[in-house]
Every structure is written in C-alpha cells, then in structure tokens.
TIMAR-663700 format. One line per 8 residues: number of its first residue (from 0); their letters; for each residue x, y negated, z negated of C-alpha. Coordinates in steps of 0.1 Angstrom, whole numbers. Example, Ala and Ser with C-alpha at 12.3 -4.5 7.8 and 13.67 -1.06 7.14 Angstrom:
2
0	AS	123 45 -78 ~ 137 11 -71;
***
This chain:
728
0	XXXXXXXX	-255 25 -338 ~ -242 26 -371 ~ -208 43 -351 ~ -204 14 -327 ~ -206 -9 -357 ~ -177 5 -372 ~ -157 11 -340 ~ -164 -26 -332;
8	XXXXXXXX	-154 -37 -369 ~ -122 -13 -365 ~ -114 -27 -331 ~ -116 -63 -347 ~ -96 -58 -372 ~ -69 -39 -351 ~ -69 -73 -327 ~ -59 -94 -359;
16	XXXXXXXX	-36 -76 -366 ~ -19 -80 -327 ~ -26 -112 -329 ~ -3 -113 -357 ~ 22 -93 -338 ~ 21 -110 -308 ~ 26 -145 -329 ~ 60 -129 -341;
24	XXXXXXXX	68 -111 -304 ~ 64 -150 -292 ~ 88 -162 -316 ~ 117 -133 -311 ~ 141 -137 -280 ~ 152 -108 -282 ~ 122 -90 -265 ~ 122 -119 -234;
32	XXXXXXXX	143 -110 -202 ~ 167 -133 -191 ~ 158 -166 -180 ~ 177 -180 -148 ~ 190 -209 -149 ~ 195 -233 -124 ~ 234 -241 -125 ~ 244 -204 -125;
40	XXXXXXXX	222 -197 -91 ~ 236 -229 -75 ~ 269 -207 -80 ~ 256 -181 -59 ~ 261 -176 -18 ~ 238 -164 -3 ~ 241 -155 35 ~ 223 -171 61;
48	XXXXXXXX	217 -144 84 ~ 204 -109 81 ~ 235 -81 90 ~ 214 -55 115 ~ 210 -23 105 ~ 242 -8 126 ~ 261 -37 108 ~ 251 -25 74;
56	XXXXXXXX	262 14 82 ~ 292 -1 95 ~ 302 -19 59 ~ 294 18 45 ~ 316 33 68 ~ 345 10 60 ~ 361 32 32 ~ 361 4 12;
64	XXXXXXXX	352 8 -27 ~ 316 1 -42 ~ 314 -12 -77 ~ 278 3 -73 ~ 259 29 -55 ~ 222 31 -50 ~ 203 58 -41 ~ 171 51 -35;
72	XXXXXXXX	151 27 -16 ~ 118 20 -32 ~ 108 -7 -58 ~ 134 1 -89 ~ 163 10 -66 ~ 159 -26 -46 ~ 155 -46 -74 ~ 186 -28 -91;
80	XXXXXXXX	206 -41 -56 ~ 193 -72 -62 ~ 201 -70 -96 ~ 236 -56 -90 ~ 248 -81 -59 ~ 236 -113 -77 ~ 256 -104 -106 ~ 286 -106 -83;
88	XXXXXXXX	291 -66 -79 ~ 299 -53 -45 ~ 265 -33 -39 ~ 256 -4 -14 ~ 221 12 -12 ~ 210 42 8 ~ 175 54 13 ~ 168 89 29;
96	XXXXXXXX	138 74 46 ~ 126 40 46 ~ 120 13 22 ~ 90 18 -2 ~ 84 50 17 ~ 73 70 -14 ~ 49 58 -42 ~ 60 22 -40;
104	XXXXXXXX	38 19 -9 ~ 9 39 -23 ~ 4 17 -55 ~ -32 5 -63 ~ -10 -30 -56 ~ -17 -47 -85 ~ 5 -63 -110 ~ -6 -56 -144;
112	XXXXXXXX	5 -60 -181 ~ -15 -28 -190 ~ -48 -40 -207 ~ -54 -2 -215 ~ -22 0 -232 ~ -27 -31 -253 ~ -65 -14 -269 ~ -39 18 -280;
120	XXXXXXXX	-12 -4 -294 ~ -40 -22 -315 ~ -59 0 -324 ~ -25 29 -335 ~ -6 -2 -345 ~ 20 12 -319 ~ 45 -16 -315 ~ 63 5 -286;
128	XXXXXXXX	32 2 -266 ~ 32 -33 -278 ~ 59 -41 -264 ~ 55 -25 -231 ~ 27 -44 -229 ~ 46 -77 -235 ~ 73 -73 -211 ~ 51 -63 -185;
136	XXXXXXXX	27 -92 -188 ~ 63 -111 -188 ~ 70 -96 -155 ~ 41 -100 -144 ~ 44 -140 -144 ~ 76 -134 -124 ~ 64 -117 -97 ~ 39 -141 -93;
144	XXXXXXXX	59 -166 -94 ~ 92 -149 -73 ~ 70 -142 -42 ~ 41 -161 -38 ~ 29 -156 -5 ~ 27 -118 -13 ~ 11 -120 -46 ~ -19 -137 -57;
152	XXXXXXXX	-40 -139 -90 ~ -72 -119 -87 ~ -102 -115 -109 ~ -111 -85 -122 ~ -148 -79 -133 ~ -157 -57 -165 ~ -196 -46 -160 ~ -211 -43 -198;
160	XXXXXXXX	-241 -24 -196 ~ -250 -16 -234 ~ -250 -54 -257 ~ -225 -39 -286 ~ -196 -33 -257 ~ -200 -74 -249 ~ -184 -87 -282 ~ -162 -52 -279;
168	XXXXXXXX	-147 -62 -245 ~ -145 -97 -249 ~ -124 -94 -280 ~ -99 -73 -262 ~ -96 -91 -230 ~ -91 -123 -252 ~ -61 -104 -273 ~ -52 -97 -237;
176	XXXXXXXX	-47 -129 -233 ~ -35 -140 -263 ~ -5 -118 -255 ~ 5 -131 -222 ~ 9 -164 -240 ~ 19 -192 -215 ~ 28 -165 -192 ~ -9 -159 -187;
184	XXXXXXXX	-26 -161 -151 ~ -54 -173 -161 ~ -77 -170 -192 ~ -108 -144 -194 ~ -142 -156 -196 ~ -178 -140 -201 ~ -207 -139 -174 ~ -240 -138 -181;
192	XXXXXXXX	-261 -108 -156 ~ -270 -133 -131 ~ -239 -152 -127 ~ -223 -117 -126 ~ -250 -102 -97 ~ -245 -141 -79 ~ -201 -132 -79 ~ -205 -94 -72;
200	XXXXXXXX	-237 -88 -54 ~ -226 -52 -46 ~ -229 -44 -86 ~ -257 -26 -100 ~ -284 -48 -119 ~ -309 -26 -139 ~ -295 -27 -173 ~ -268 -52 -166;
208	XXXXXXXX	-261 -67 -196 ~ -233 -89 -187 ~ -199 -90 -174 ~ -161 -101 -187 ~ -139 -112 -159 ~ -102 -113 -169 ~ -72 -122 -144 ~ -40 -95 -130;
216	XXXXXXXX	-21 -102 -100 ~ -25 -83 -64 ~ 5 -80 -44 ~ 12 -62 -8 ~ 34 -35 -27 ~ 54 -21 8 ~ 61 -54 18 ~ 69 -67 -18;
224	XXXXXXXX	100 -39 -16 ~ 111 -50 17 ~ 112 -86 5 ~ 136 -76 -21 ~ 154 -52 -1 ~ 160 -82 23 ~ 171 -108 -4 ~ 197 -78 -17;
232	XXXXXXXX	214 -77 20 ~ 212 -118 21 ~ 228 -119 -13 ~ 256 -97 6 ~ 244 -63 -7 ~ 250 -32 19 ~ 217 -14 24 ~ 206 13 50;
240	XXXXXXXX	175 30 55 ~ 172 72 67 ~ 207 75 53 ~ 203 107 30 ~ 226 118 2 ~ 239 153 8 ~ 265 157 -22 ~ 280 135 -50;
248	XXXXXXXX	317 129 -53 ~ 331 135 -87 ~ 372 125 -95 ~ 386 127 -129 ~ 392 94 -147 ~ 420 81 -169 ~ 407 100 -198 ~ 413 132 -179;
256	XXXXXXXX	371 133 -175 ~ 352 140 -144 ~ 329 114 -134 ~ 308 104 -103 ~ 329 80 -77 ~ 308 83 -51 ~ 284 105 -26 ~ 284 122 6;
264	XXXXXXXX	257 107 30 ~ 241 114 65 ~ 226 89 85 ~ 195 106 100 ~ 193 87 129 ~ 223 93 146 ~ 232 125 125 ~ 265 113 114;
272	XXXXXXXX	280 124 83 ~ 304 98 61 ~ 318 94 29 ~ 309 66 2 ~ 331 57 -21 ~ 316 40 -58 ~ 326 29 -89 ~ 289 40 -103;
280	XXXXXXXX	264 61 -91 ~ 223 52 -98 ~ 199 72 -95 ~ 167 55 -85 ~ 145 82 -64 ~ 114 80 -84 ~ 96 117 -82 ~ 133 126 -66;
288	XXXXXXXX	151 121 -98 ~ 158 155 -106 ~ 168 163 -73 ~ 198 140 -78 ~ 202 149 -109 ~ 209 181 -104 ~ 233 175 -75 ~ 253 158 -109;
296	XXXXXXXX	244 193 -126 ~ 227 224 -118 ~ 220 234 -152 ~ 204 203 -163 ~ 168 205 -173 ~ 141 187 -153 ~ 128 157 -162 ~ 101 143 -142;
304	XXXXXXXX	64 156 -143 ~ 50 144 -111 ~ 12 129 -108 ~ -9 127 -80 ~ -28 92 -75 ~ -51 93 -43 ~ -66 58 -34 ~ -94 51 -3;
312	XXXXXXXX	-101 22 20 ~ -132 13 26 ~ -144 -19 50 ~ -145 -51 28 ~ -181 -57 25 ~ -177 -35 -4 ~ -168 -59 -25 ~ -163 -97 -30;
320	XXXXXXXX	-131 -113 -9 ~ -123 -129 -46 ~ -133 -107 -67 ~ -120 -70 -83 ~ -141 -45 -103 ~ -131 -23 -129 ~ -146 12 -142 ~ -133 15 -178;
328	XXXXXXXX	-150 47 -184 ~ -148 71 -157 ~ -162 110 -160 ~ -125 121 -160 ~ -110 97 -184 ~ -91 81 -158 ~ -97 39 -150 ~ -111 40 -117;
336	XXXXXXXX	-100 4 -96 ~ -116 -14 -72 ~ -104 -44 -55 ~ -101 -60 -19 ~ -69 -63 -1 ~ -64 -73 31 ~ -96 -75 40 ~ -106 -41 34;
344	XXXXXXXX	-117 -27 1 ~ -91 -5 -21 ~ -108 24 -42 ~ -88 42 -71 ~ -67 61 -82 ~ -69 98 -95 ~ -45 116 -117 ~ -42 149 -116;
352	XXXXXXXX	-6 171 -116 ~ 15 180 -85 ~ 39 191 -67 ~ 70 166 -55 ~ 72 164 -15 ~ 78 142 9 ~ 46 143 25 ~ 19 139 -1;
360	XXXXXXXX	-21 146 16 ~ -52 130 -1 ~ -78 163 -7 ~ -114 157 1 ~ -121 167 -36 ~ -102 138 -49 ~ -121 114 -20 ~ -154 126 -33;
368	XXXXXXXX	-142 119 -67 ~ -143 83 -63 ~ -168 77 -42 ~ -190 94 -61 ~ -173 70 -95 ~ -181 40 -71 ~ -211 46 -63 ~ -224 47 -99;
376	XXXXXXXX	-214 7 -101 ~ -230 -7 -67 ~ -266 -10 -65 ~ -290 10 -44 ~ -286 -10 -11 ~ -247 -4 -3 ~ -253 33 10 ~ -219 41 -4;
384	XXXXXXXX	-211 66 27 ~ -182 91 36 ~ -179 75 70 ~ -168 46 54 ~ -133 58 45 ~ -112 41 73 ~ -79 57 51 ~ -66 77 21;
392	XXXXXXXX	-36 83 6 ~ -18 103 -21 ~ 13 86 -43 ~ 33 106 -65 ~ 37 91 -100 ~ 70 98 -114 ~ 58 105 -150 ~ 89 116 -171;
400	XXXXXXXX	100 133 -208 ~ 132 109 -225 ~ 164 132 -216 ~ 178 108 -246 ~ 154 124 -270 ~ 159 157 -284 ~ 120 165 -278 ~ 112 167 -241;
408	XXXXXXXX	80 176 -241 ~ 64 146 -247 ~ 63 122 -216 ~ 79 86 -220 ~ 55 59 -218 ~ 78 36 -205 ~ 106 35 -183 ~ 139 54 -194;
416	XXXXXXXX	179 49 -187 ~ 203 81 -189 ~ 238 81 -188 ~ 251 116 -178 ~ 285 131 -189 ~ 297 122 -153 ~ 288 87 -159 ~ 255 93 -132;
424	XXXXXXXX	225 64 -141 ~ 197 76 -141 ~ 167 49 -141 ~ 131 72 -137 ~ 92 62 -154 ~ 78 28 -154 ~ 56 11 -130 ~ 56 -11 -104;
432	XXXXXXXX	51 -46 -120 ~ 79 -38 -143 ~ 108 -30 -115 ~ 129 -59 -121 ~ 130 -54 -160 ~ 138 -18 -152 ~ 162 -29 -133 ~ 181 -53 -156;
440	XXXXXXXX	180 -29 -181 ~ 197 -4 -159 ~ 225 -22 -147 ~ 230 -37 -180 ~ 236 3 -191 ~ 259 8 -157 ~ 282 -16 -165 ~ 290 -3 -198;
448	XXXXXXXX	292 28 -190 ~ 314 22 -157 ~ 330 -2 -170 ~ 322 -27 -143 ~ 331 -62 -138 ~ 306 -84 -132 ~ 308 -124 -126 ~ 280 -132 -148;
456	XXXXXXXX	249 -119 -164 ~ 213 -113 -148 ~ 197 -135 -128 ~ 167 -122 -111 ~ 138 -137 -132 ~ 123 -164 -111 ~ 150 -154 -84 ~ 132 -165 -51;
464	XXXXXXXX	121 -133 -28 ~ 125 -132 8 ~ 103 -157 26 ~ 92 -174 -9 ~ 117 -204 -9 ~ 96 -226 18 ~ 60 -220 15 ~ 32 -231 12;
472	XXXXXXXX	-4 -221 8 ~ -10 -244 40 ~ 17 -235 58 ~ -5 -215 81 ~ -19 -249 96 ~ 15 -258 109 ~ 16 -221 126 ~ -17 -233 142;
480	XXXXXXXX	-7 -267 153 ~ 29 -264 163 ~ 29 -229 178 ~ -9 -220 190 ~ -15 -187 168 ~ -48 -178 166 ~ -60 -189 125 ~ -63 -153 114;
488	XXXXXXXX	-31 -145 126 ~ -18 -172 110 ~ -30 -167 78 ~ -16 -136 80 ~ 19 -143 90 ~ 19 -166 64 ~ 12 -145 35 ~ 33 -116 48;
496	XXXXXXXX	68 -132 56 ~ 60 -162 39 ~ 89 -195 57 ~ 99 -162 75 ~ 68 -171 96 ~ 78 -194 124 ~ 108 -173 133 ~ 83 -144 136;
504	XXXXXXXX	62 -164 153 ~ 85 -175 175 ~ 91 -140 194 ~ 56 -136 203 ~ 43 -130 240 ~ 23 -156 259 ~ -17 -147 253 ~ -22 -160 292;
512	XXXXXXXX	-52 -179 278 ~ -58 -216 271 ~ -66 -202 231 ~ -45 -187 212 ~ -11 -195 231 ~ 5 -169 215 ~ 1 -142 199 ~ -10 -106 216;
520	XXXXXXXX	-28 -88 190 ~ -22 -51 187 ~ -56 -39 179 ~ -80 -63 182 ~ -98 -58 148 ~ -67 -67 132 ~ -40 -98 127 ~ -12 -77 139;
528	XXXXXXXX	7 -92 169 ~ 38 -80 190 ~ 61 -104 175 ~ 59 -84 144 ~ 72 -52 162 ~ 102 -68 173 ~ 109 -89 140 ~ 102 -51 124;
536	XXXXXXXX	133 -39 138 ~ 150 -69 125 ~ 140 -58 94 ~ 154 -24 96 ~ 124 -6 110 ~ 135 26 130 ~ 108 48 138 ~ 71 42 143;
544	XXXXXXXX	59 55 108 ~ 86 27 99 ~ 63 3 117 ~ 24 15 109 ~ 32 22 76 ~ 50 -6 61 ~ 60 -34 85 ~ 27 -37 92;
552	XXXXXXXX	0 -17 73 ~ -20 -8 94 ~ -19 26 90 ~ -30 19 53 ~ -59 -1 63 ~ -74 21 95 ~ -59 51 105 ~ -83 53 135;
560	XXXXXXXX	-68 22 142 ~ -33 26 134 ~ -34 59 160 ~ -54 34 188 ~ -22 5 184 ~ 2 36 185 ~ 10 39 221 ~ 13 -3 223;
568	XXXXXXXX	39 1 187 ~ 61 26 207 ~ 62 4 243 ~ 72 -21 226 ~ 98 -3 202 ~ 114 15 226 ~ 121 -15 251 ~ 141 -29 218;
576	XXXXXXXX	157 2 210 ~ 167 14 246 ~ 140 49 236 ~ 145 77 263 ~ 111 86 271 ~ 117 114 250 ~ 126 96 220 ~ 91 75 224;
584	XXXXXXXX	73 109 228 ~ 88 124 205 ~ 82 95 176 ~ 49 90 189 ~ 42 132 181 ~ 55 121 144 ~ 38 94 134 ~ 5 108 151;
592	XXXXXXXX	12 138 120 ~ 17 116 93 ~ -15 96 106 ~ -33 130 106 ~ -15 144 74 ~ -6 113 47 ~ -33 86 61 ~ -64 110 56;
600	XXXXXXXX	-70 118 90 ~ -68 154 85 ~ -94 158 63 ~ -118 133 83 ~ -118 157 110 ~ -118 189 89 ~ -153 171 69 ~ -164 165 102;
608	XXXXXXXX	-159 200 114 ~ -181 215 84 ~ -211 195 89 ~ -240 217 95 ~ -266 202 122 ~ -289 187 103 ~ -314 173 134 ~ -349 176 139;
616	XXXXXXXX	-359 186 174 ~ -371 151 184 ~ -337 140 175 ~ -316 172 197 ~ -340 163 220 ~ -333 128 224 ~ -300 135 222 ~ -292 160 249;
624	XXXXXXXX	-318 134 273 ~ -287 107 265 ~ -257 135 271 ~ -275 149 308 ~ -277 111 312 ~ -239 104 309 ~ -229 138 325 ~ -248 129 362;
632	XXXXXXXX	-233 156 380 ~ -246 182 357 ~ -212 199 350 ~ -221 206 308 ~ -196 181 293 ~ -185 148 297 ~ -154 135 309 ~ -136 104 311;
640	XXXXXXXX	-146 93 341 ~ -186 96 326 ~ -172 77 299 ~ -157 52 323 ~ -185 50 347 ~ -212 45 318 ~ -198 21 300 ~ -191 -1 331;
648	XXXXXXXX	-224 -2 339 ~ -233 -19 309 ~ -206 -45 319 ~ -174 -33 300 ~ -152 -34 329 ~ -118 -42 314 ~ -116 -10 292 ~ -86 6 291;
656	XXXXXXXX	-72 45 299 ~ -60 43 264 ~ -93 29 251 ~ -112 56 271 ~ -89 85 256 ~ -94 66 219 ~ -133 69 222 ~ -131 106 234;
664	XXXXXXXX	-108 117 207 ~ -135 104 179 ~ -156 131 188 ~ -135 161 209 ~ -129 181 179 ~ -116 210 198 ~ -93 186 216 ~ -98 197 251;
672	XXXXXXXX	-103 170 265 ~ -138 171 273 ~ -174 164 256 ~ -200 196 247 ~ -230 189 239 ~ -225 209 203 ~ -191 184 199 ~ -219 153 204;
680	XXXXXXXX	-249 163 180 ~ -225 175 154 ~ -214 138 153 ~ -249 122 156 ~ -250 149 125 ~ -230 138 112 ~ -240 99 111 ~ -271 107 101;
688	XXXXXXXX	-257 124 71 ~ -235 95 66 ~ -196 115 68 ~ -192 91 97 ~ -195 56 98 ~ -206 51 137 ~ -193 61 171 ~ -185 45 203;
696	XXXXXXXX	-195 76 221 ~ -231 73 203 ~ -232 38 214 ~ -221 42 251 ~ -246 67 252 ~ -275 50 239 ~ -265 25 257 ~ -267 46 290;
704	XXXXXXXX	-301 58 289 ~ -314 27 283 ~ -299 16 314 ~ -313 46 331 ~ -350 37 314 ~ -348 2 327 ~ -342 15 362 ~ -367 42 363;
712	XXXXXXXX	-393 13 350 ~ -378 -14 380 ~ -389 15 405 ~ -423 16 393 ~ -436 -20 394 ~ -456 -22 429 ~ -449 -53 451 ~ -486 -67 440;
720	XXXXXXXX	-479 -63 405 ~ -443 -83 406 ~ -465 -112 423 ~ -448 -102 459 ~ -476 -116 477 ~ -506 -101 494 ~ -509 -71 514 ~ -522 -75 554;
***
C-alpha cells in the first residue's frame, strides 16, 4: 500500500511538472506545424476531375522531369504527394501494389496523441517523448478536422478495479488533456461502477471500482490513404498503383557527385517496363525501407526492425456502438484495444518481432492471445467464443534505429528523415496519426537537399481530404430522399466518400422493388452496393484484393463474407475492365488466397480441422437421425442438390447456386465437394466447443428433421381424432 502511495505521490508530482512543460510547449511556435491560411490555398488549382489510372501512367511515361519521386503508396508516402504537389512541385508516386496495401490498412484505426507516451515523458522528464506526444495530439485535431466523414471522436473507457489506480488514472488522463490544449476532442471525465456497467454492459462488475473515459479519434485507415491519395492526383500529382521500382537511376551532379535522378519502374499490370526521371527520390515504403535503401547502396546497414501487430474482428455486440475499451495492463506488457468500427468489434494488437513480407498471416497463438486478454474484462454472460472471429490480420510495424545517430541499436521513438550521400530521402518510424507531420518534415528536408523550387511553404494542415469539402453529418437524408438508397446504405456512403456520395450513388443498379430504388447490395449482411465496384475502379482499383480489401472492407470485416460477394465483385469488375474469363478466374484464384492466407481464413479452417469430437452419444445420435434425413437416397453424403431440396422445403426457394456452394464450403473441409457424416459432427463439435460461431448446414438440417417429424406426426392423426366426422 505504502508502494502505491509513493508511486501515486511520484506520478503527481511528475504531472506538475508536465503541466509546467506543456504551459511553455503552448507558448513556443516553434514546436506547432504550419497553419494554412486561407489566401495562400485560394492560390491553389485544384482539378476538377480525377485523370484514370491509364492517364496517370501515361504522364509517367512522358519523359518529362519530376521535381519529386515517391515510392510508396501507403499513409507517409501520400501525404508527402500531397505535401509535395500543393507546394507547387511537379509530383509522381508509384506504389508496387495498391494504396494502403501494407500496415496502413491494418492499423487498430485510431488517431491518437499516445497517452502511454505522455505517463513516460512525465514520469522520466523526457521532453523528446514530450514532444511526440504534442505533435501528435496536434495532428490529431487535423485529421479530425481534414476528413470528417472518415473520422470521428470516440470514447475510450479505462476500467479501475483497485480505489488507489482511480486518483492515479484520472490524474494522467487529465494531463492528457491538459496537453492537447484547445486542440483537445473532448475532455476526460470519471464514471462511477454503475454509470460505467449502464455505458459498457459487456464489462465485468465484481470488483469494479470505477471507470475514466477519455476521448481519441477513429478513422477508416484504408480509406483515409485513398482519400489523400485522391486529393494528391486532384491537386495535379501523378500517382499509379502496382507500378514497382526495379532500379534507381543515379547521374552525377555539377559538383562532380553521384546522386539519385530517378528510378526504373514496371507497371505490373500490363508488365511494361519505363523509365522515371526525378529531381529527388523519397523513400516512403514503411517495413520496405531498407529494400530501397539498399537499391541506393548495398553496403548500407539495415535499419528497420519489423513488428508484428495482429488485430481480430469480432460481431459488434461486443461492445457499445459509442463506446471503446482499453486494457492498460495486459499479461505481455502490450495495451491491448478494443473498440467498434463498422459495426463490428476490433480487438488488439500484439507485438511481437518479424519477418518483412508481403503477405503477413495472423497465427492462432496471437488470436488466442487476445481473446483470452478480452475475455478477462467482459463479464460472465458474453461467452467470449473462437467462432466469433469473423477476421484477423497481421500489420507489420516499421520500428526503426536513427541512421543519423552513431548508435543504431537503439530504436527511434519517433519518426526519422535521412539524407543519403546520393541525395535518396528516406522518411521510415512514426505512426499513423502523425503521417502529415512526417510528411512536412520530409519534404522540408528534400528540398534542401535537392535543391528544389517550390512556390510556397506547407499547406496541408486543415487542407480538406477527398470528399470532406461538402458534408454533412445529415447528408445521408438527402441520399435517401433524392435518390432512394436504402438508410444503411446511405449512412454508409456518406461516411465513406463523404460529397463523393451522390456521384457514387448515382451508378447504382435499379433494386426492381418499390424500396430501396437503388442500390443492389453485395452481401446482404452488409452496406456494400455495386455502385461502389464500379466507382472503385474510378478510384484506381485493379484487381479484386484491390476491391475487398480497401475499396470496400469487407474483407476486413467478414472474410466468410468477403469470399460469398467474391464471385458478384469479379462480374461486375470484369464487365468494366473488358476481363477474359481467364483474367476473372484467375483474380478470383488470388484474392480467394489472400482471403484464406492474410484475412484469417486459413487458420479458421486449420482450428476447425483439430477439433477433437467432443459429443455424447445422444448428441451423434441425433445428429446422424438429421444427416440420413437430408441424404434421402441413402448415398453416405450430402450433396447440393440435398442441400437444395431441404432447404426448399422449408420455403427458401430463391437460394442461389452460389449460395448453395457458400453453405457447403463452411463445413467440406476436405473440399470435395460433398458432406460426410465425420465433416458434419466435427462442426456440431465444434459449435458446441465454441471454435465456430453457427452453421447454415446445422440449421438446414435441424430444420429438415423437423419437417420430417411434423409429417410423420400428420400421418398418424386418425380421421376421428382430426374431428373428420363419424364412421358408418
């Protein structure tokens, strides 16, 4: 007790003392990005329309001169092309695969000063983590306020379940505060246990002593990088997704020095091979970074010490619509998240070290990690079950040792900028919320360094994102009234593309129905709709991963899902993009592997697999009664015609071939195309042991031998006992 006392009076103390610094951080302008201002934006032109994808390989085919060369597509590389073409610099960026196709899709998607970082910069009077700290909770108010249909504040509940941690947490959460300053979402406040239980039923009571609430931002992190991406090519920057850098070109300057003026690229959709010529070369590849960097020079030393962060999915009565939930003290050190999004529930991350690849898989280890971290917070009636994982993921954090420092061993804690002798930028660390910082700083140390030219200073703080300029947060009623979108699908149009909505809207297919008008969903548990396949491709979507993954995210959300809306994604993509039938195939083949390798399918199959049959014979009993029942001509499986015929009996007529093959896949494990009877009590196994959440096949055949029950029952009633009249 006596320990907490002092650790409590320490931390006190320590918070004075920030509050201090924080009074003269507020005070120095030095520290603050640069403000835009409203004169020197009116100065910009921006373009009305968006240049299609061949367009934009067609301005980096031209032979013409960069002042700047980006490689790398994800969250620092498009804000430093946003950066770059709004200071007036004639900007190209290439990206080997698509936008935000590496960790700046597989973020925990929040926007965050870094409240951990603020208790070490107290309590270690570290003014470096201070001011990390500082600038991120800076950024953090931009974000919000550059984009805000895709970013919203969110509360973020801190359970307290011993009475000394109360005045402990509430102290820091207020410093927390105190930092932001008028940048601040919105300010902390304490819950008592019941008003904590009445906001986040799901939490754990017994011994609840209390709660502190305290406010980040949520955004939708793939669709956050497109946005920017977007505005970078509107602003007039040349940008091209699955265009891969093979080489860089070096010339010798002036000065008789050999620098970078360029890189040799390959578009890896058509396979053509091209030249780009560049003034300055950045590298922005996150957990890529030394790969370029050693392109520059082989005998460089690596920087980057890759992390992987695996997050789950789980269906959103998991937690509050409104409300997050954090787990400060995890059993491996590591802050453990979760927070809704989309609907769905977010669980996460881990950290543990890595390999870099392009094709990061979540392990069942790291899955049973946090469930079992979760499950420790929510009370005994949310059966916190294995089945319930609709996705996982693995993101590779780009962790990285200062190359300007002579020590390398220790790992920067915030971003770093490297020049190289050949004049290649290097921009690697950091974290999401701080891209556009990162991204200042890095072409403020490009221009010096390449002596570029450019028409004025920076201008992206407050700098409207794609979609952000016209909306509203009712602007979903107008989709609703004008166009006839179902609500839900407004909502979500709304919030993803923002005034980018009605021309989305617009290009969706006539329902058929008197409500909605428009609007054909493409799974119908989710908002998705055809339009947004076709206004994909407008946004540089080329293959079907493109689409699951990060036009929509679907894929994110549901894999089951995502691989059910698969064959309807690659109709609709190949009528736009003139697909062979062997093109569809063959895209349909890929993103079926990254569903089964990167989205967590793989190892919902391979648990799945392993279950040992765990039944009583009452329940194999009952079991193999409902599989005879569905197989009526005795054959030993079940095919999909049994699947067909029993589920119309029941009156589900309009299913689908593609449904039928969907609810045979869930449990054919040995993919043959048929039903044994092992393949169907190792699933009810597997529900009763909770690795899976339900099956259609379970239902269909329960469903079936009721039917069957009912009949055998009709049979047996007499015409004197139905009240038929009396016999003669």
């Amino acid at each position: 007790m006596a320990s907490r006392l002092r650790r409590f009076g320490v931390t006190a103390a320590g918070v004075a003392i920030g509050a201090a610094l924080s009074t003269y951080a507020l005070k120095s302008s030095d520290i603050s990005p640069h403000h835009v201002q409203m004169e020197e934006m009116q100065r910009i032109r921006r373009k009305r329309t968006l240049p299609s994808r061949s367009e934009q390989v067609q301005s980096l085919q031209s032979g013409e001169e960069f002042d700047v060369l980006i490689i790398g597509g994800g969250a620092t590389g498009a804000g430093c092309a946003l950066d770059s073409v709004t200071r007036g610099l004639k900007t190209a960026l290439v990206e080997a695969d698509d936008f935000a196709s590496g960790t700046s899709s597989k973020s925990t998607k929040l926007i965050h000063g870094g409240v951990r970082y603020l208790q070490k910069a107290i309590l270690g009077l570290d003014i470096e983590q201070y001011r990390m700290v500082k600038e991120a909770l800076h950024e953090r108010a931009s974000m919000l306020r550059s984009a805000p249909h895709l970013t919203r504040p969110l509360p973020i509940m801190l359970p307290v379940y011993t009475w000394w941690q109360i005045p402990y947490f509430w102290v820091g959460i207020k410093a927390y505060d105190f930092v932001a300053g008028d940048r601040n979402v919105k300010s902390s406040y304490y819950l008592s246990r019941e008003d904590a239980l009445e906001l986040f039923p799901m939490l754990r009571g017994d011994k609840l002593r209390g709660a502190i609430v305290y406010y980040d931002g949520q955004q939708d992190d793939a669709r956050m990088c497109l946005a920017i991406s977007l505005t970078a090519a509107r602003h007039g920057a040349s940008i091209t997704n699955h265009v891969e850098v093979l080489e860089l070109l070096k010339k010798k300057n002036e000065a008789g020095k050999e620098v970078c003026c360029g890189a040799k690229v390959r578009d890896n959709i058509t396979k053509k091979e091209w030249s780009i010529k560049a003034k300055c070369v950045i590298n922005a590849t996150g957990p890529f970074t030394d790969s370029i960097r050693k392109m520059d020079n082989p005998t460089v030393k690596s920087i980057c010490c890759p992390s992987s962060g695996v997050h789950i999915v789980l269906p959103g009565f998991y937690s509050p619509p409104q409300m997050g939930l954090l787990d400060p003290d995890t059993s491996d050190g590591r802050v453990i998240f979760f927070l809704p999004w989309l609907n769905g529930t977010i669980a996460g991350t881990t950290d543990a070290p890595c390999d870099v690849t392009t094709n990061p898989s979540p392990s069942e280890d790291e899955i049973q990690f946090i469930l079992s971290e979760i499950k420790s917070y929510l009370n005994k009636d949310v059966d916190v079950r294995r089945g319930d994982v609709l996705s996982a993921w693995s993101g590779i954090r780009p962790l990285v040792s200062d190359p300007n420092k002579g020590d390398t061993q220790s790992l920067a804690r915030n971003h770093i900028v490297h020049v190289s002798d050949s004049n290649l930028v290097t921009i690697a660390g950091g974290k999401w919320t701080t891209y556009r910082a990162m991204a200042e700083h890095t072409m403020d140390a490009a221009i010096k360094a390449c002596n570029l030219q450019p028409e004025r200073g920076c201008v992206t703080d407050g700098l409207w994102i794609e979609g952000a300029q016209g909306w509203t947060p009712t602007m979903y009623i107008r989709l609703v009234q004008d166009l006839g979108l179902e609500v839900e699908v407004a909502k979500h149009l709304a919030i993803s593309y923002g005034d980018r909505a009605f021309a989305v809207a617009k290009m969706a297919a006539l329902t058929g129905k008197r409500w909605p008008i428009i609007g054909k969903k493409l799974h119908p548990e989710f908002p998705y709709i055809d339009a947004e396949v076709r206004y994909g491709i407008r946004e540089y979507a080329c293959t079907c991963i493109d689409m699951v993954a990060r036009r929509l995210r679907l894929s994110f959300l549901n894999v089951q899902a995502a691989s059910e809306a698969l064959p309807h994604i690659a109709d609709i993509m190949a009528d736009e993009l003139k697909w062979s039938k062997e093109e569809k195939e063959k895209q349909i083949k890929a993103c079926e592997h990254f569903l089964h390798t990167q989205m967590g399918q793989q190892v919902n199959r391979q648990l799945k697999e392993k279950i040992p049959v765990n039944l009583s014979k009452e329940e194999v009993d009952l079991y193999k009664k409902r599989f005879d029942t569905i197989d009526k001509d005795k054959k030993g499986y079940v095919s999909i015609p049994d699947i067909k015929r029993a589920m119309r009996t029941y009156g589900d007529a309009e299913v689908s071939g593609e449904e039928l093959h969907d609810i045979l896949r869930e449990i054919d494990t040995n993919m043959n195309g048929q039903v044994e009877l092992e393949e169907y009590l190792q699933m009810m196994s597997a529900i009763k042991s909770g690795f899976i959440s339900h099956s259609r096949f379970a239902v269909v055949a329960e469903q079936e031998e009721i039917r069957k029950e009912q009949e055998r029952l009709r049979k047996q009633i007499t015409v004197d006992r139905s009240g038929g009249g009396q016999r003669k």
